[in-house]
C-alpha positions in Angstrom: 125.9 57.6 124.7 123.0 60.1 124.5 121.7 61.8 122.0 122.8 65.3 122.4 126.7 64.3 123.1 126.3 62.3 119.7 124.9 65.4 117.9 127.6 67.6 120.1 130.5 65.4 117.8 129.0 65.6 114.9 129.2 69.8 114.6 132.0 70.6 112.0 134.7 73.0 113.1 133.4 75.7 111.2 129.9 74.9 112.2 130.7 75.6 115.6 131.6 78.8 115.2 128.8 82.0 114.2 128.8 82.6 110.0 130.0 85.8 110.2 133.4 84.2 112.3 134.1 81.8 109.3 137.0 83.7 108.1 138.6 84.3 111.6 138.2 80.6 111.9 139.8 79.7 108.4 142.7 82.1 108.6 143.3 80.5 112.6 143.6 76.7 111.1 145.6 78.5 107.9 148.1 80.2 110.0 151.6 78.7 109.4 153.5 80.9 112.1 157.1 82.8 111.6 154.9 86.2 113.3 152.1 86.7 116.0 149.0 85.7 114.2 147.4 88.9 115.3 150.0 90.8 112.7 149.8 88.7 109.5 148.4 90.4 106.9 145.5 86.9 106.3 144.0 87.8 109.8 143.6 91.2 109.5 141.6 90.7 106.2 139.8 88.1 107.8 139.1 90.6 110.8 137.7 93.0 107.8 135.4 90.3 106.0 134.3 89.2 109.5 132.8 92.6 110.6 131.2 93.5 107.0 129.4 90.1 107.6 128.4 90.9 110.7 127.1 94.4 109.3 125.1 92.5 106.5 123.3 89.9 109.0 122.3 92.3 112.0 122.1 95.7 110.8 118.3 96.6 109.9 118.0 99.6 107.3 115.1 101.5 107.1 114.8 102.8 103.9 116.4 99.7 102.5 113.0 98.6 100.9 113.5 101.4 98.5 116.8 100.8 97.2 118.4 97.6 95.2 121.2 96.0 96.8 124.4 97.8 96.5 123.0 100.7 95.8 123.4 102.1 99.6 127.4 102.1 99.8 127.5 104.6 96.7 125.3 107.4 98.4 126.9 111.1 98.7 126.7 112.7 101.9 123.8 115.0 100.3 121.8 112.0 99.7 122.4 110.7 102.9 121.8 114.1 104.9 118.0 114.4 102.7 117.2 111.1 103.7 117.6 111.5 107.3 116.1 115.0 107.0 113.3 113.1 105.4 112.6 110.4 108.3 112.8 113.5 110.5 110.0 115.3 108.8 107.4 111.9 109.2 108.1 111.6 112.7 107.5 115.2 112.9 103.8 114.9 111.1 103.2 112.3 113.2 104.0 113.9 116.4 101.7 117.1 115.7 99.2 115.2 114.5 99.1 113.1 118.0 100.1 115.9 119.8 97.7 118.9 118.1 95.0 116.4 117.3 95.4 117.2 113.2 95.0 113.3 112.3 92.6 112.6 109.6 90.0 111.6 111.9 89.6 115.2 112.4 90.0 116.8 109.1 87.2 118.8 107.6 86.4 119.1 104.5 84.7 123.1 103.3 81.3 122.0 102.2 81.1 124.4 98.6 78.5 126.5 100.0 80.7 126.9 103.2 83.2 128.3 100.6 81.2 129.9 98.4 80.1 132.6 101.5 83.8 133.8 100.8 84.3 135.4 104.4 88.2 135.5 105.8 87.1 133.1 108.0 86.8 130.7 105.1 90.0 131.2 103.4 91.6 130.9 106.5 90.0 127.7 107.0 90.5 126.1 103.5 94.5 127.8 104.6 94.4 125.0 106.9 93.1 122.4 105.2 95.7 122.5 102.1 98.3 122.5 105.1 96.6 119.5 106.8 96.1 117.2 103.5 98.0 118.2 100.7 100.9 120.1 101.5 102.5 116.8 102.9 102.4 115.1 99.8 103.8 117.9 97.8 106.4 118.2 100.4 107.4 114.6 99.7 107.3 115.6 96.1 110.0 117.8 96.4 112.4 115.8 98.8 112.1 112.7 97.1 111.6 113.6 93.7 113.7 116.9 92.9 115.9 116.1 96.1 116.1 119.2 97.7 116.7 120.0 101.6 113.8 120.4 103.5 114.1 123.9 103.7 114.0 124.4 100.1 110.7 122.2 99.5 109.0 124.5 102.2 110.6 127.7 100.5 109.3 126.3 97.5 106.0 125.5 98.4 105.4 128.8 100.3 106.6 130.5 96.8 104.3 128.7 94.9 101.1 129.9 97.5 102.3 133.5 96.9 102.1 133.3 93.0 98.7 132.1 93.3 97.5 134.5 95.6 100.0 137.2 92.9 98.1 136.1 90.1 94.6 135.9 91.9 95.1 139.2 93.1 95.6 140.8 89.2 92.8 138.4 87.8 90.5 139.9 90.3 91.7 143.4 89.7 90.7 143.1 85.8 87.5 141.3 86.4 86.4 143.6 88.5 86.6 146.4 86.3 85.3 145.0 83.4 82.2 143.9 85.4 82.5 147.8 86.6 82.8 149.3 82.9 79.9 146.8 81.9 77.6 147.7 84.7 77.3 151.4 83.8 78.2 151.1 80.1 75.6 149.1 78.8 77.2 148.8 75.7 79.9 147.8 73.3 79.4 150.2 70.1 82.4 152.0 69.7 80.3 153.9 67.5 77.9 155.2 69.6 80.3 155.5 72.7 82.0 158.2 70.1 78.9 160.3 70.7 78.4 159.8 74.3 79.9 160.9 78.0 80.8 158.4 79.7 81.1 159.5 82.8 85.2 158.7 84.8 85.8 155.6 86.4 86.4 157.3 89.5 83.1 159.1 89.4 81.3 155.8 89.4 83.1 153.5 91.5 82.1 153.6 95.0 82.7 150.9 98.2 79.0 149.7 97.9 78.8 149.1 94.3 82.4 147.2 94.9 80.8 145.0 97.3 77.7 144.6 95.9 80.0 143.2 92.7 82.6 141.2 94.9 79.1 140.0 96.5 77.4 138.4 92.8 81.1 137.3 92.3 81.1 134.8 95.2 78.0 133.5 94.3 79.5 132.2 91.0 82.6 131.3 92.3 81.9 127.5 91.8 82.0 128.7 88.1 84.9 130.9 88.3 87.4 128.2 90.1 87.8 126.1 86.4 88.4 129.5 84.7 90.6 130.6 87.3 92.6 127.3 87.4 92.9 126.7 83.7 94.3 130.9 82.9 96.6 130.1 85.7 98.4 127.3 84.7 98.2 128.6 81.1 99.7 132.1 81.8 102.1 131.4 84.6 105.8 130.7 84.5 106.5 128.3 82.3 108.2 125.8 85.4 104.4 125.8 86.9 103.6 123.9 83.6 105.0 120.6 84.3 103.9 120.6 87.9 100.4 119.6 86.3 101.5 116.5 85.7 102.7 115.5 89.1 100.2 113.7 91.1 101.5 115.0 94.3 102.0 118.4 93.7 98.9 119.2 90.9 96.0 118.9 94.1 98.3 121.0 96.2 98.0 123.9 93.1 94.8 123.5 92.5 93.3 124.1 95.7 96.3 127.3 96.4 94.3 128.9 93.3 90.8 128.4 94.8 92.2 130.0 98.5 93.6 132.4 96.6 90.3 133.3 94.3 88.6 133.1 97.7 90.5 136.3 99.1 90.9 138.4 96.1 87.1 138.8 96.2 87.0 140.2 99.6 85.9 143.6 100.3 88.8 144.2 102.6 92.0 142.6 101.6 93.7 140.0 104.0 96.7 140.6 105.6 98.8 137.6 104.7 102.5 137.3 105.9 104.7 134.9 103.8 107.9 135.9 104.5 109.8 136.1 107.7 113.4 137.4 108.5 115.8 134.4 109.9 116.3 135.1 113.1 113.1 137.0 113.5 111.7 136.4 117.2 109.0 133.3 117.8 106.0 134.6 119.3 103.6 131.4 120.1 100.5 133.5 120.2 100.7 133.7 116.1 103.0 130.7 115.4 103.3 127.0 115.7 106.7 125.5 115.2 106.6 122.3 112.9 110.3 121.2 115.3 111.1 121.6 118.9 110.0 125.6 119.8 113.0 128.1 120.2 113.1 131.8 120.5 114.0 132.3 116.9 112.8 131.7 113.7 114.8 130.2 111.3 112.0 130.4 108.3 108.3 130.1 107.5 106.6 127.4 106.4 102.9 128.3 106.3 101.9 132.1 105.9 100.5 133.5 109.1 96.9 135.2 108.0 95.3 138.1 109.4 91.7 139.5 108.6 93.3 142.9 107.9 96.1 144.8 108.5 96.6 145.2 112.2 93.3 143.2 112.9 92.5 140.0 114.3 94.7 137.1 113.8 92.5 134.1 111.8 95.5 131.6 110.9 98.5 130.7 113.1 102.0 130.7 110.6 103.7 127.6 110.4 107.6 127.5 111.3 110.9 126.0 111.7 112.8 127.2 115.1 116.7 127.9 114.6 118.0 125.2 116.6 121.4 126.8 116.9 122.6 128.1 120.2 
């Protein structure tokens, strides 16, 4: 007798069959008749344990890593939808940066003397940058940590660029007075001030002395930025407090304060759009759309910059297309 018809007799019934048949098989040699077997209520259970063993041996979750066993089954469909939406939004970083060459082989870094010249083209450029390194994280921050929709994290990132470039903006404003007030006022005595004219703000303010100001400004703006970055965080609304402490988000802060500083010092202020109207039309020449392009707009995702109002376009706006027909 050979071998293999020797090992062929030796199988066990149940061993014949695949594991996850074991209970088809067992109910089959249990079945005692009186009814089609295909009706009693034993096969039909063994029908169910079958296929949820099937389920456990061959189907391949991705995110299963992440969770303990179990843990899966009990998700709501909100869970579930921002998980999905979340694996959608890595294959969609991936595919723009293979597609628009933005991998970090390409990334560059603003040398501090690069920033420090403080021209639009700069903030436009460090613009970029926060888009290309950190805004990922903090996205990821939002989705997986205060599970939100995608949308909201991009709303909410978006917000969190305007109140920099809000506060900024004011700071700026102030400084630049005082520096104005001290400049032609060499002095503090109230005293003496009493028994003085001081001639009207308006009277000595002029564009040149402004840029001349904005100009010694940017030259100490590697100074300013801890200043800056410390009154923001201690003045702000009281939520921006605690995003200090996550390590994904904090970076993505810090360097929207710096961009922010950046413009407030310019002569001519940017032209910065951050929001746009759903349904607003795409126009590729001043937008890139983070999903497959469509002719409208469902909401912005990075601010679309200009060098001035009406003048020449320095930073493409991020987007997502409406996808609806």
């Amino acid at each position: 007798m050979s071998e293999d018809l020797r090992s062929s007799r030796s199988v066990s019934p149940d061993e014949a069959f695949p594991h996850w048949a074991a209970p088809i098989a067992a109910s089959v040699r249990n079945f005692k008749g009186g009814t089609l077997i295909v009706n009693s209520a034993p096969f039909r259970d063994a029908l169910v344990e079958a296929e949820r063993i099937w389920v456990e041996e061959n189907i391949d979750y991705k995110t299963e890593e992440e969770r303990p066993p179990g843990q899966r089954d009990n998700l709501t469909r909100e869970e579930r939808i921002i998980e999905l939406e979340s694996e959608l939004e890595k294959l969609r970083l991936g595919e723009r940066e293979t597609g628009r060459g933005w991998g970090a082989g390409n990334l560059h870094v603003p040398h501090p003397m690069e920033i420090n010249t403080a021209r639009p083209e700069d903030v436009a450029e460090l613009l970029s940058e926060i888009y290309k390194t950190e805004w990922q994280p903090a996205f990821e921050y939002f989705i997986y940590k205060k599970k939100v929709r995608e949308r909201e994290a991009a709303e909410e990132l978006l917000k969190l660029l305007q109140e920099c470039y809000d506060f900024c903006e004011k700071l700026s404003e102030e400084h630049l007075r005082d520096l104005t007030e001290t400049l032609f006022v060499p002095t503090s005595n109230q005293h003496l001030l009493k028994k003085i004219h001081v001639p009207n703000k308006a009277d000595i303010t002029s564009q040149h002395i402004t840029s001349d100001l904005n100009r010694l400004r940017t030259s100490a703006n590697t100074h300013i930025f801890p200043v800056v970055e410390q009154l923001f965080f201690l003045t702000e609304k009281h939520h921006l407090k605690a995003y200090i402490k996550a390590d994904n988000l904090h970076p993505f802060i810090r360097l929207c304060v710096k961009c922010a500083w950046i413009s407030s010092v310019q002569d001519r202020p940017l032209s910065i759009t951050f929001k746009l109207k759903p349904g607003s039309n795409f126009y590729p020449d001043v937008m890139i759309s983070r999903n497959a392009p469509a002719p409208e707009v469902d909401y912005l995702v990075w601010p679309i910059v200009f060098k001035y109002d009406n003048g020449p376009l320095l930073l493409k706006g991020i987007v997502h297309c409406s996808q609806l027909k």
